[in-house]
Backbone of each chain as ProteinMPNN parsed JSONL, in Angstrom:
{"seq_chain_A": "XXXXXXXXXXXXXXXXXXXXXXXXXXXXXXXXXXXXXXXXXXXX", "coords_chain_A": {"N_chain_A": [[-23.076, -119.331, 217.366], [-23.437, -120.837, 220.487], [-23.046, -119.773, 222.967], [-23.416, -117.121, 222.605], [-26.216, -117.211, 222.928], [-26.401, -117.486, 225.624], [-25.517, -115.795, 226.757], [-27.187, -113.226, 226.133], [-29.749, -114.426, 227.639], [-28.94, -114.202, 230.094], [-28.672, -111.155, 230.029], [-31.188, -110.529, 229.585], [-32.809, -111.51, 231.201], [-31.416, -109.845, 233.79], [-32.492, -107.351, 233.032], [-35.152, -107.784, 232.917], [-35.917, -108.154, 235.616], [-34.785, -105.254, 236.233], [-36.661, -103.673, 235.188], [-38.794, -100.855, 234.337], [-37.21, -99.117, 235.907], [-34.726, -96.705, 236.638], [-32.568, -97.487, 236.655], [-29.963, -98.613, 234.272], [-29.239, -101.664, 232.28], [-26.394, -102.832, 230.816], [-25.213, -104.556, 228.298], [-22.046, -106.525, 227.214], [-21.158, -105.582, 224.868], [-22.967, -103.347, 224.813], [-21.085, -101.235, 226.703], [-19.296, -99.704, 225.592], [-20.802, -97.434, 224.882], [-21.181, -96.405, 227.264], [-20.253, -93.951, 228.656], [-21.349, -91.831, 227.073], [-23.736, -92.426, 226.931], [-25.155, -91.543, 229.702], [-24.108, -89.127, 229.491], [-25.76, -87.713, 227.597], [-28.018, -87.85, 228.487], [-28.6, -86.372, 230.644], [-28.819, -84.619, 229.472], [-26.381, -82.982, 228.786]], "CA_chain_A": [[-22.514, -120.065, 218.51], [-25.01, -120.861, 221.605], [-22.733, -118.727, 224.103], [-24.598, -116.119, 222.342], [-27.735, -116.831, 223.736], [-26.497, -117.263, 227.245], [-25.031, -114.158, 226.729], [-28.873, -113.118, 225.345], [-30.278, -115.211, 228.077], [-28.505, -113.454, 231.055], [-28.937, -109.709, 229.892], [-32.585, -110.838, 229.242], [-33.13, -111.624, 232.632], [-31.26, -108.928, 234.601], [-33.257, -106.02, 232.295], [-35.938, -107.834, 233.068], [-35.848, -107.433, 236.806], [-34.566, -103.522, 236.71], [-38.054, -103.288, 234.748], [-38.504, -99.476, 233.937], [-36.551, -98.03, 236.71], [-33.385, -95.312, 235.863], [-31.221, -98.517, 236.335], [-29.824, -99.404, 232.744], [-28.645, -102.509, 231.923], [-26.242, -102.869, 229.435], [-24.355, -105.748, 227.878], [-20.365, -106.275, 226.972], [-21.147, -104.799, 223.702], [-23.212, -101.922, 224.724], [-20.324, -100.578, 227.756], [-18.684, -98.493, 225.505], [-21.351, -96.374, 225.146], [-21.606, -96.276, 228.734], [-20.532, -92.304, 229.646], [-21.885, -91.138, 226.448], [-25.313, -92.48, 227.25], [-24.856, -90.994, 231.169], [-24.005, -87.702, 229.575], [-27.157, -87.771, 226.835], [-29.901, -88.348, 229.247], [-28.535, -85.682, 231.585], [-28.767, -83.175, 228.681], [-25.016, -82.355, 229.34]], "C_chain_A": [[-23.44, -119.899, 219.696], [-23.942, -119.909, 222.844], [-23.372, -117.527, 223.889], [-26.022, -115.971, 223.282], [-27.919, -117.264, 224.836], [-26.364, -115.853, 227.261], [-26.782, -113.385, 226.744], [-29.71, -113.035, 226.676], [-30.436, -114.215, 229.625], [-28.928, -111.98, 231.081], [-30.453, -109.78, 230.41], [-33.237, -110.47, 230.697], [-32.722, -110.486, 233.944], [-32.226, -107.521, 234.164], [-34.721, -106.24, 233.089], [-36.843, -107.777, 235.291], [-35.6, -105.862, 237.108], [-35.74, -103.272, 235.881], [-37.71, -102.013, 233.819], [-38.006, -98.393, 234.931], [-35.749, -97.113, 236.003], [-32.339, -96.175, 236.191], [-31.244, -98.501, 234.976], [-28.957, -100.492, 232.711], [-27.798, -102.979, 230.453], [-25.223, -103.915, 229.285], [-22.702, -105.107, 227.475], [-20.508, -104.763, 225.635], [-22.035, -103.398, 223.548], [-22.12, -100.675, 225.288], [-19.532, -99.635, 227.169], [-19.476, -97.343, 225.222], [-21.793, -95.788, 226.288], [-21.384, -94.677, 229.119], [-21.268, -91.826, 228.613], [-23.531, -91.171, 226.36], [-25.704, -91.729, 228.553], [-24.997, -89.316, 230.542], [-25.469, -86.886, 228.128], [-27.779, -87.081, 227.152], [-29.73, -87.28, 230.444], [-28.489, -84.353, 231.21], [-27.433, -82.15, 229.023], [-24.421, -81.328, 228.292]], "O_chain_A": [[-24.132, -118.89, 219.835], [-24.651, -119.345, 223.677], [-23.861, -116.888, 224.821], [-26.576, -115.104, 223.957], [-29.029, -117.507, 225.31], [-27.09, -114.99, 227.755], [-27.256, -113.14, 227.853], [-30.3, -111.998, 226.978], [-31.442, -113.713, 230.127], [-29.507, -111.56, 232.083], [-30.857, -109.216, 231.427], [-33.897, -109.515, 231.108], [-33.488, -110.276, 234.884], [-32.603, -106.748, 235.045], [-35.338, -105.361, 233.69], [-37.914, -107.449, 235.801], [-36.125, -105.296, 238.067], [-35.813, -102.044, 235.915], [-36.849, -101.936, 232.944], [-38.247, -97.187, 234.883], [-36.037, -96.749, 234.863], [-31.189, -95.755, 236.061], [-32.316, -98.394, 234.38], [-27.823, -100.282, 233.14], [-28.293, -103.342, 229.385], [-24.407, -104.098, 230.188], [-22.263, -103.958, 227.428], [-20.136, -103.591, 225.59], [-21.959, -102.587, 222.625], [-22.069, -99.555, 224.779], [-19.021, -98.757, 227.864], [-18.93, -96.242, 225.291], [-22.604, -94.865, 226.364], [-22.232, -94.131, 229.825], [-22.181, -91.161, 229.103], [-24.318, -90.333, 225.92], [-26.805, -91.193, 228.429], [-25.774, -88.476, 230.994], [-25.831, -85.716, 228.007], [-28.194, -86.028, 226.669], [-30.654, -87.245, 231.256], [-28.286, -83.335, 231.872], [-27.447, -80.974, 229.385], [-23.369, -80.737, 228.535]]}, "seq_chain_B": "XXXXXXXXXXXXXXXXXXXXXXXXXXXXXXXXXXXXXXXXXXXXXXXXXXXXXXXXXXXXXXXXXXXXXXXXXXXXXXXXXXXXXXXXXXXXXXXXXXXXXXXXXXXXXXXXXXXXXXXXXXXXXXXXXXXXXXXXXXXXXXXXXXXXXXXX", "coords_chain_B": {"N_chain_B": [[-14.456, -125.752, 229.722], [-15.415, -128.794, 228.492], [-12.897, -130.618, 227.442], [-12.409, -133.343, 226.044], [-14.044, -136.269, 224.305], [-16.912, -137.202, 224.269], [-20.144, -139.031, 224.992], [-22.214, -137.116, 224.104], [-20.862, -135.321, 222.645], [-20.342, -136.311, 220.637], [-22.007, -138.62, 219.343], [-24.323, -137.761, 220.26], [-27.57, -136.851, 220.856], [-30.91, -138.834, 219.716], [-32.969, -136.852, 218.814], [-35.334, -137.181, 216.972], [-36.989, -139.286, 215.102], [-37.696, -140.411, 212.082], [-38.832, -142.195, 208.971], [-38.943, -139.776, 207.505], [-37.379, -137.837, 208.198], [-34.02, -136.979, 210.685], [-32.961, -136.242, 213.797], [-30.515, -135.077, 215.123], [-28.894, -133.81, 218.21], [-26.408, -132.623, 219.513], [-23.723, -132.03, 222.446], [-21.478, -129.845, 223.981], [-20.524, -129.793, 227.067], [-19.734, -126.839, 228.782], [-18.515, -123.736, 230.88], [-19.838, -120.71, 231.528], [-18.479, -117.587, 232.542], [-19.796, -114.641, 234.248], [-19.48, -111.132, 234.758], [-20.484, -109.038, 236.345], [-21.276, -105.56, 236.47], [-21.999, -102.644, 239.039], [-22.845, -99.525, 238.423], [-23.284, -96.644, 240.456], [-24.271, -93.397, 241.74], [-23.853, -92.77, 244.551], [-22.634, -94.499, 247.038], [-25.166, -95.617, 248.889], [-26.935, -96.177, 247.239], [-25.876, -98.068, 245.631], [-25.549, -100.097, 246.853], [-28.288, -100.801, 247.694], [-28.969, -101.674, 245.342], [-27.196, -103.68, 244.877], [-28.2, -105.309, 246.843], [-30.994, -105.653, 246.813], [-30.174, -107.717, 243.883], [-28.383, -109.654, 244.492], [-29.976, -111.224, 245.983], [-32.066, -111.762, 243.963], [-31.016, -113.155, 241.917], [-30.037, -115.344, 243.319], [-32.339, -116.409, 244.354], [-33.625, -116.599, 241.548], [-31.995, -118.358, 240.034], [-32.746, -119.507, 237.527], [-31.425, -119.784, 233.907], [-32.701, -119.455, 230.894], [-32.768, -120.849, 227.741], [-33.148, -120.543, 223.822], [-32.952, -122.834, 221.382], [-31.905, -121.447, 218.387], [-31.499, -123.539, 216.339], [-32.792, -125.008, 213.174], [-35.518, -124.545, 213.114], [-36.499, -125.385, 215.457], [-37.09, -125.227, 218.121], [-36.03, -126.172, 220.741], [-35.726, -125.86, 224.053], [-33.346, -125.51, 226.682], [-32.166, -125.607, 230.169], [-30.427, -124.035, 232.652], [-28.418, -123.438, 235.287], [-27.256, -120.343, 237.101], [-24.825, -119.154, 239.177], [-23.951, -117.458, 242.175], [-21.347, -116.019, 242.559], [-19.306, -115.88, 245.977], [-17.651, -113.641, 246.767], [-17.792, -110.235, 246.806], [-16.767, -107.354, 245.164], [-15.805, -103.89, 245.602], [-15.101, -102.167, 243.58], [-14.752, -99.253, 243.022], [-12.466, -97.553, 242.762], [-11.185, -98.199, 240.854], [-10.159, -97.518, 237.672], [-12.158, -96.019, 234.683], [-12.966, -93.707, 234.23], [-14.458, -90.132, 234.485], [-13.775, -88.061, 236.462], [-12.225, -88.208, 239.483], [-14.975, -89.815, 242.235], [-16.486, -90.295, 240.834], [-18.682, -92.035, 240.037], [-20.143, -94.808, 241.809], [-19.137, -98.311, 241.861], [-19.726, -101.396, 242.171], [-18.929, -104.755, 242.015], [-19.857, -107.941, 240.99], [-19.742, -111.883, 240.121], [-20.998, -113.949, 238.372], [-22.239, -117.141, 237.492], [-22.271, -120.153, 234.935], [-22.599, -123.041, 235.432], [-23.742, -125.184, 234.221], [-24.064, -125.307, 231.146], [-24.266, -125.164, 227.897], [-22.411, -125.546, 224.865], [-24.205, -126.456, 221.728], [-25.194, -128.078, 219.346], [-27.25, -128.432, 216.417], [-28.364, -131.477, 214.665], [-30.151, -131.79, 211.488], [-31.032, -134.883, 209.206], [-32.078, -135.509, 206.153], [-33.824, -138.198, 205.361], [-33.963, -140.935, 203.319], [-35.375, -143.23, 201.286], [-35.445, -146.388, 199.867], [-37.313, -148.954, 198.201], [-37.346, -152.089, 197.389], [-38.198, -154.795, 195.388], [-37.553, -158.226, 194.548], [-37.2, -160.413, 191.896], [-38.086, -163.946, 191.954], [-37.595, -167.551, 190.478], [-38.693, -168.928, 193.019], [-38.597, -167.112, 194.564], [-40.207, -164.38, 196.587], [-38.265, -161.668, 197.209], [-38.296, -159.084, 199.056], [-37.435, -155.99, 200.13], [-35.379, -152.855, 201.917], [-33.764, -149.703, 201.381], [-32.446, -147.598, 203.468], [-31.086, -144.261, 203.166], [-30.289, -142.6, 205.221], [-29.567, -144.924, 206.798], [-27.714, -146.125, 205.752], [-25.567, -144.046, 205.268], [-25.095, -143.966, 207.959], [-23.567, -145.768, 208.889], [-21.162, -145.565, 207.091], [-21.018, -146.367, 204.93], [-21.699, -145.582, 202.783]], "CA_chain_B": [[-14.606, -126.706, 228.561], [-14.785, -130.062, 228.598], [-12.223, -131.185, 225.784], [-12.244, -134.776, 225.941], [-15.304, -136.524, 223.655], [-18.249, -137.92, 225.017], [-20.885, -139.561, 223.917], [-23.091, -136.09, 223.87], [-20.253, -134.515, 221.928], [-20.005, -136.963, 218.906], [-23.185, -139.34, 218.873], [-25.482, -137.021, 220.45], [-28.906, -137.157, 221.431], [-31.721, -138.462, 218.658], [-34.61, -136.356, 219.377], [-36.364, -137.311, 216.423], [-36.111, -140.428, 213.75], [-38.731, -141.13, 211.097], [-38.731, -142.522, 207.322], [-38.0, -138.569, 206.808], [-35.804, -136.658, 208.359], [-33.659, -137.545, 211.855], [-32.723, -135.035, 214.277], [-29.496, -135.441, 216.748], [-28.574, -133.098, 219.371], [-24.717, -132.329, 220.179], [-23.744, -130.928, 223.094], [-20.404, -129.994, 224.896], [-20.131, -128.891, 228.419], [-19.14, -125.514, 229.422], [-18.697, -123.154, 232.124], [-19.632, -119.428, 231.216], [-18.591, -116.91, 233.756], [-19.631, -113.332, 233.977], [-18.903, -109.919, 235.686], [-21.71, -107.556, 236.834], [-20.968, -103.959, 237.552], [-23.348, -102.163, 239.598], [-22.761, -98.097, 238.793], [-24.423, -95.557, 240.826], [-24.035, -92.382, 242.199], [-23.84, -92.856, 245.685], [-22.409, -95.752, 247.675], [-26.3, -96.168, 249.558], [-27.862, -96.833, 245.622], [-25.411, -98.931, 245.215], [-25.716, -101.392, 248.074], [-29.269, -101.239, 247.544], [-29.112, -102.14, 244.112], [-26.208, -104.654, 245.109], [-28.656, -106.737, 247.688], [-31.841, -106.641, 245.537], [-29.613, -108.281, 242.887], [-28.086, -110.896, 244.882], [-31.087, -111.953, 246.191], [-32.516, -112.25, 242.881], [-29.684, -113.931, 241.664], [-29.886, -116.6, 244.607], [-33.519, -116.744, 244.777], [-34.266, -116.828, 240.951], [-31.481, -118.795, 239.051], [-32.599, -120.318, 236.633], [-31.462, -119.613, 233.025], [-33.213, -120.274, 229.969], [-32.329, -120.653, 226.527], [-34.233, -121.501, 222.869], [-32.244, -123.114, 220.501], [-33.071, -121.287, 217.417], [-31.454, -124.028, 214.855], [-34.071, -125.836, 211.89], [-36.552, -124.0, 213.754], [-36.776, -126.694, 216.737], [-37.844, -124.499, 219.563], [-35.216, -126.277, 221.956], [-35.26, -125.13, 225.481], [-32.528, -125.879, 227.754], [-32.802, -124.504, 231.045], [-29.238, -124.095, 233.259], [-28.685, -122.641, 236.716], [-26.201, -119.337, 237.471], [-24.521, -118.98, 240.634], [-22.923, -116.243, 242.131], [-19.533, -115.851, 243.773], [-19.418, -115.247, 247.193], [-16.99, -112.283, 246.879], [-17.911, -108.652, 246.155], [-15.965, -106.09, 245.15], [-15.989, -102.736, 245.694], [-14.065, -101.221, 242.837], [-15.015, -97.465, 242.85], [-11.252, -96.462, 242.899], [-10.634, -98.471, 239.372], [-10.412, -96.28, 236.621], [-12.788, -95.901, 233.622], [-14.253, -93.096, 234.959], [-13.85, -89.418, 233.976], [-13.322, -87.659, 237.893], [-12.493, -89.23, 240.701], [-15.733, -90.087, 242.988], [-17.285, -89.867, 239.952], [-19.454, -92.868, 240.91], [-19.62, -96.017, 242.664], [-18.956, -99.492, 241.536], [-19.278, -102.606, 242.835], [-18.485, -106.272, 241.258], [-19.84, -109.255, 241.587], [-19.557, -112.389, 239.304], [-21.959, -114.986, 238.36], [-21.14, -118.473, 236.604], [-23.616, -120.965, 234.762], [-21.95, -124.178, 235.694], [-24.004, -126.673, 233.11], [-24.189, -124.888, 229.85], [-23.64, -126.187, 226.865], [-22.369, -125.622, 222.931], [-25.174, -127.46, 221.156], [-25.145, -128.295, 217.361], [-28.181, -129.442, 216.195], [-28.152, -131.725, 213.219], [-31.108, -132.283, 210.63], [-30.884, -134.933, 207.929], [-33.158, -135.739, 205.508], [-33.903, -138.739, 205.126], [-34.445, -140.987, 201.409], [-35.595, -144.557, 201.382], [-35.841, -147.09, 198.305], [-38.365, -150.391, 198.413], [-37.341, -153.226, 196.024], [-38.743, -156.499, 195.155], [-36.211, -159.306, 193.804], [-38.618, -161.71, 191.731], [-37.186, -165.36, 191.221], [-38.477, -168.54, 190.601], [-38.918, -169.377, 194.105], [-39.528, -166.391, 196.621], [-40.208, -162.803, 196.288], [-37.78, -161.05, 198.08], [-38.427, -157.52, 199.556], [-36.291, -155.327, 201.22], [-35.888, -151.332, 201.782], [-32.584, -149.334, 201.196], [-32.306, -146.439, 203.948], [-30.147, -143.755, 202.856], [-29.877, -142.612, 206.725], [-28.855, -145.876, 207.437], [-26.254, -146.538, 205.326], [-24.806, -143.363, 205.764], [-24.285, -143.751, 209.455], [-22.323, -147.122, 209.007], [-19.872, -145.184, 206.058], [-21.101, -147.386, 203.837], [-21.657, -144.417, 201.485]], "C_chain_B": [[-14.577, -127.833, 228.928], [-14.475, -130.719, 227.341], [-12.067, -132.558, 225.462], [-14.017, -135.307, 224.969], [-15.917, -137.464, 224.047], [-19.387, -138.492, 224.312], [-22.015, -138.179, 223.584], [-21.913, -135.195, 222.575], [-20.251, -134.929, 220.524], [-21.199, -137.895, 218.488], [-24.173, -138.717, 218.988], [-27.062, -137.391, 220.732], [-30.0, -137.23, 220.651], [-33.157, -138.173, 219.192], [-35.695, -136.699, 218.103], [-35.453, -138.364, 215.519], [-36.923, -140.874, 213.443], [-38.552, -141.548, 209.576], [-38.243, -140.529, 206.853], [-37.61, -137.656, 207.206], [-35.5, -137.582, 210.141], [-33.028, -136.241, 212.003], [-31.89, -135.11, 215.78], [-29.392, -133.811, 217.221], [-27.232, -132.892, 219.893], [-25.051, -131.665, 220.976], [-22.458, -130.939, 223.22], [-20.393, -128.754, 226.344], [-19.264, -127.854, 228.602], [-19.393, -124.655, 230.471], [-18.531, -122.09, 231.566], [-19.536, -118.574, 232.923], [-18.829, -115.014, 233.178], [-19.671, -112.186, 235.046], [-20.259, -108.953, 235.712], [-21.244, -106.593, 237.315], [-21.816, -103.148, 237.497], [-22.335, -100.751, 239.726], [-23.383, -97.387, 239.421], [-23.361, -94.683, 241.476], [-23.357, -92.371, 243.005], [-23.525, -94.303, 246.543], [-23.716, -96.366, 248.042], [-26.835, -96.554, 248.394], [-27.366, -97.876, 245.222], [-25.674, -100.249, 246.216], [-27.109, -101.853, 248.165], [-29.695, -102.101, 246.451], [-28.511, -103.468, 244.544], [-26.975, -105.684, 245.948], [-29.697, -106.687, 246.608], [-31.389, -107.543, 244.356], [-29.048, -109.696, 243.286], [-29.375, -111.629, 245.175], [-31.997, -112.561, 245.1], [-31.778, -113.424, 242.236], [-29.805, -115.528, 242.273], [-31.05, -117.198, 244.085], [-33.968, -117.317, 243.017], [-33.398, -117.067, 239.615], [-31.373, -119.001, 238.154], [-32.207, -119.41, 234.888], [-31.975, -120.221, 231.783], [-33.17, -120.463, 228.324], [-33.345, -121.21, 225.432], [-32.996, -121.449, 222.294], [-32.827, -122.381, 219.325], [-32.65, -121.941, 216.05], [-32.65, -124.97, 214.628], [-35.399, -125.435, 212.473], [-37.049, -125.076, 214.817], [-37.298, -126.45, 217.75], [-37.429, -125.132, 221.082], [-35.033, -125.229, 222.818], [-34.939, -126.291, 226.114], [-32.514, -125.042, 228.594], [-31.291, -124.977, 231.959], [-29.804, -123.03, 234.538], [-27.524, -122.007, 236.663], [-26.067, -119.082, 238.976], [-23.344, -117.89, 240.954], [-22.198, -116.572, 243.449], [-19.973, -115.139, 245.191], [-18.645, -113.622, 247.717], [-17.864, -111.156, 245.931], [-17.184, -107.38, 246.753], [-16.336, -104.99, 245.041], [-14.775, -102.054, 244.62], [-14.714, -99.948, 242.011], [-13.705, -96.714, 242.423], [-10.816, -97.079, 241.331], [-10.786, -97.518, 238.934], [-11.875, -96.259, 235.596], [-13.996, -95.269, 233.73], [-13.979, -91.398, 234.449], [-13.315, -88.242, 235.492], [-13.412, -88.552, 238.843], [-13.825, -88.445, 241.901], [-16.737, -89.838, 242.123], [-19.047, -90.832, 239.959], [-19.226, -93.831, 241.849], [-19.704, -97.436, 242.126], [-18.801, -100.52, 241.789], [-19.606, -103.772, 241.905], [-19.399, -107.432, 241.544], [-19.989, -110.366, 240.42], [-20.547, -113.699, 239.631], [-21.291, -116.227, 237.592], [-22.031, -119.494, 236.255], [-22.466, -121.836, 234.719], [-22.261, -125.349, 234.532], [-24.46, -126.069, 231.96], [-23.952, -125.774, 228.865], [-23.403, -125.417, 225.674], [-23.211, -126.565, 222.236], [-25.091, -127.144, 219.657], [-26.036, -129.514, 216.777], [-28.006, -130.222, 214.728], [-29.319, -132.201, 212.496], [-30.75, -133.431, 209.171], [-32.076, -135.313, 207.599], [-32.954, -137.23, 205.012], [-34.357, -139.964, 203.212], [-34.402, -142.43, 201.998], [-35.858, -145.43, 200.09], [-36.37, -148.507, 198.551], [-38.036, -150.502, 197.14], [-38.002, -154.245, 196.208], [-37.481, -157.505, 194.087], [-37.203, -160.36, 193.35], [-37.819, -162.867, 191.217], [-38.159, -166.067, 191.109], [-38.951, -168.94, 191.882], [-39.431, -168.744, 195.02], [-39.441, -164.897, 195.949], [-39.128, -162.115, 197.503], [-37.844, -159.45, 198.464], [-37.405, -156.931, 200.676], [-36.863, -153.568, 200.949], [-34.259, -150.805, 202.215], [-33.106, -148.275, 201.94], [-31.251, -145.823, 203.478], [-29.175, -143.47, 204.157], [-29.264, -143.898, 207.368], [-27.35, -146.413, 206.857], [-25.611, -145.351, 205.589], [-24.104, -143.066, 207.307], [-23.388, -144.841, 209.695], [-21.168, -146.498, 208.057], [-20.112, -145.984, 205.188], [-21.268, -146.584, 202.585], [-20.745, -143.011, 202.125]], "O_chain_B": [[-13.717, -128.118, 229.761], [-15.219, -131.195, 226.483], [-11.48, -132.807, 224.409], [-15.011, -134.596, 225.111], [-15.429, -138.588, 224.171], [-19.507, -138.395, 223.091], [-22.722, -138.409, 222.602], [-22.418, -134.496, 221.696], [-20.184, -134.219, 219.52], [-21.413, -137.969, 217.278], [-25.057, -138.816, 218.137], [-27.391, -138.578, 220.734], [-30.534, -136.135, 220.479], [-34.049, -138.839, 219.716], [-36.885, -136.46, 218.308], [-34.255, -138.467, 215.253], [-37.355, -141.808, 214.118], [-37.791, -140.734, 209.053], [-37.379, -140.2, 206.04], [-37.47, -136.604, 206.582], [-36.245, -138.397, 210.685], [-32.666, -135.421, 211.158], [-32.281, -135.169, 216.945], [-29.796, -132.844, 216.576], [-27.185, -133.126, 221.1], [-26.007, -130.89, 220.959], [-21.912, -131.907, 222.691], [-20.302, -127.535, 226.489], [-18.047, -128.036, 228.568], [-20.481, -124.76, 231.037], [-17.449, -121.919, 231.003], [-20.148, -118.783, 233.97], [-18.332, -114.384, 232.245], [-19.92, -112.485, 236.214], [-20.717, -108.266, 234.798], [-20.789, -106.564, 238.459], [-22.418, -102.777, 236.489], [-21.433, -100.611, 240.552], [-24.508, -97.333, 238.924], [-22.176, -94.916, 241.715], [-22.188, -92.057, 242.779], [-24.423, -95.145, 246.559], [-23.814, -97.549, 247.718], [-27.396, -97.635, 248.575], [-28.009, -98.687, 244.556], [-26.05, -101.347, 245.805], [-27.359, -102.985, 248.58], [-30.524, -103.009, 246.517], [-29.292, -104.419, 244.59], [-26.589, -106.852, 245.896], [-29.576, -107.397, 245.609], [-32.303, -108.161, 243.811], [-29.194, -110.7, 242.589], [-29.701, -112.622, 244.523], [-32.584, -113.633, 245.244], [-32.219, -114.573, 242.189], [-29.662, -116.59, 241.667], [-31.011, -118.263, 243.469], [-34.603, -118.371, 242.985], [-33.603, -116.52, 238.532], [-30.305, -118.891, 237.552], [-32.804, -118.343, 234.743], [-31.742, -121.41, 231.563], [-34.069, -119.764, 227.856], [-34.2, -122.048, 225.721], [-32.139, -120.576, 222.433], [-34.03, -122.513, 219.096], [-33.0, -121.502, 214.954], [-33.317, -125.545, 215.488], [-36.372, -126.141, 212.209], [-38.21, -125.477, 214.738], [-37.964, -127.275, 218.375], [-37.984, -124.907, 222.158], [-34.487, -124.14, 222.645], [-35.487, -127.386, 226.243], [-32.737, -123.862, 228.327], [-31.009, -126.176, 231.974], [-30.787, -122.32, 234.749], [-26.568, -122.674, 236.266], [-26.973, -118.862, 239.779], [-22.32, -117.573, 240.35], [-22.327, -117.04, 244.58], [-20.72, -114.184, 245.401], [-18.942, -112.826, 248.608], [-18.37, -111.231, 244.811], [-17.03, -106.771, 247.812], [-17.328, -104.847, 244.325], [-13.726, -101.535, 245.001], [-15.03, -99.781, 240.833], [-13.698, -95.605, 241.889], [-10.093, -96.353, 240.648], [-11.404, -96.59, 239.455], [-12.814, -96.684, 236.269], [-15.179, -95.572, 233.577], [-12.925, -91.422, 233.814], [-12.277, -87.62, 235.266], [-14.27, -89.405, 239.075], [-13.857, -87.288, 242.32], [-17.769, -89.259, 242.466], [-20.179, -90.35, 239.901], [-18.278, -93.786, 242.633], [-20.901, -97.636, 241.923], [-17.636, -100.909, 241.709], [-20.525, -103.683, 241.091], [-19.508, -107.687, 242.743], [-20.461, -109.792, 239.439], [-20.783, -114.255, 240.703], [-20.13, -116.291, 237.188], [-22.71, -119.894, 237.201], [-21.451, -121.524, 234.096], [-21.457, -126.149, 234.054], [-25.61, -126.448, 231.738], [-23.519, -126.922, 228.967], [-24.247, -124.556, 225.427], [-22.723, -127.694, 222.211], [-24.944, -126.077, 219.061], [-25.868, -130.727, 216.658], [-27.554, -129.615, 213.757], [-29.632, -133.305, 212.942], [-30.261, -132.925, 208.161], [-33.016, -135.474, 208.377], [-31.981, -137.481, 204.3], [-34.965, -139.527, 202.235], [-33.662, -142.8, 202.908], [-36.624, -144.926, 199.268], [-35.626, -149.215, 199.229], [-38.172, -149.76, 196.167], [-38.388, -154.553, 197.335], [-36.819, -157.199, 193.095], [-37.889, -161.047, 194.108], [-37.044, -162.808, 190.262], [-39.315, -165.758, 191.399], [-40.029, -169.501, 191.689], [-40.212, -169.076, 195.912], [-38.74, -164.488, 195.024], [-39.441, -162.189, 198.691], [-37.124, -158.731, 197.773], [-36.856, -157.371, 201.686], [-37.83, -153.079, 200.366], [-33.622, -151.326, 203.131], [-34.128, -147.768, 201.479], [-30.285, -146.553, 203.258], [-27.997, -143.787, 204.322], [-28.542, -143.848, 208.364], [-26.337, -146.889, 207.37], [-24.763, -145.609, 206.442], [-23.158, -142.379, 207.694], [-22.55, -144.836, 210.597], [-20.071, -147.006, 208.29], [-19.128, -146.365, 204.554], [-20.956, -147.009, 201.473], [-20.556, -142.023, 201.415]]}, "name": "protein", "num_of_chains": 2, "seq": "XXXXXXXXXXXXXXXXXXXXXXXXXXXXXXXXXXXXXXXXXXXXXXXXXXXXXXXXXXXXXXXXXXXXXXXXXXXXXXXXXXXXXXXXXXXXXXXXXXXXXXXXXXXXXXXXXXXXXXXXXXXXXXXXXXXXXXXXXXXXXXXXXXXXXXXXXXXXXXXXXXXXXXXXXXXXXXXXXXXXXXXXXXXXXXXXXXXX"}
């Protein structure tokens, strides 16, 4: 289905502005890994 | 959505039509909307983050898509626009202490999208000759053509 690759389209483009900062950009389907990536990368 | 049928929805657009193959284009109009949430630490990361983003946003709309059906390499290119409201929802939940970070909203919306459904057929053609006493008659049976009248 092509909402996909707005979906795609959009991410694409915001990632691609936060570059390689310590922003992360993450899509619908990444957000539930959202604290467990936070608590990872902070060697918690 | 737009649920009513148009001529992009059901005849579509022939981007290609030769003796072998033809190649329409469906579309139907839609409006995707989506939600941005800007986490950070600190309210000041956030507001910083929160204007470089609008401004981007504003300044560098455009969206761009490839189709990737029959291998066609369709690009459609749409514009996203963002809502004039932003929210500050730090005090929502889905957080594990409170002031745990900061969160602010804001929502974007591609106004001319589309559902596209590309269609490939393949084309088949048959050349006769009719020989009488009098005239040669020639003709040429498209398959593509009769199939778009229902004739098959």
């Amino acid at each position: 289905m092509s909402v996909t690759l707005y979906d795609e389209a959009v991410i694409n483009k915001l990632r691609s502005w936060v570059g390689d900062s310590r922003l992360k950009v993450m899509s619908s389907s990444d957000v539930s890994q959202f604290l467990a990536t936070s608590a990872d990368e902070a060697n918690d | 959505m737009t649920t009513e049928r148009g001529q992009l929805s059901s005849y579509g657009l022939t981007l290609e039509a030769n003796p072998e193959k033809s190649i329409w284009l469906n579309g139907i109009p839609i409006g995707l909307e989506y939600q941005i949430d800007i986490y950070t630490r600190y309210m000041e990361e956030a507001n910083e983050y929160l204007r470089n983003m609008i401004f981007n946003i504003i300044n560098f709309n455009r969206v761009t898509i490839e189709l990737p059906y029959y291998d066609q390499k369709l690009i459609h290119n749409s514009s996203m626009h963002i809502h004039p409201e932003v929210q500050d929802n730090s005090s929502v939940s889905e957080r594990l202490i409170y002031g745990q970070f900061t969160r602010m909203t804001i929502t974007v919306e591609i106004t001319d999208a589309y559902l596209f459904d590309l269609r490939l057929n393949n084309n088949a053609s048959i050349d006769f000759n009719i020989y009488s006493n009098d005239e040669t008659i020639k003709g040429n049976i498209s398959y593509s053509n009769l199939e778009q009248q229902n004739i098959i």
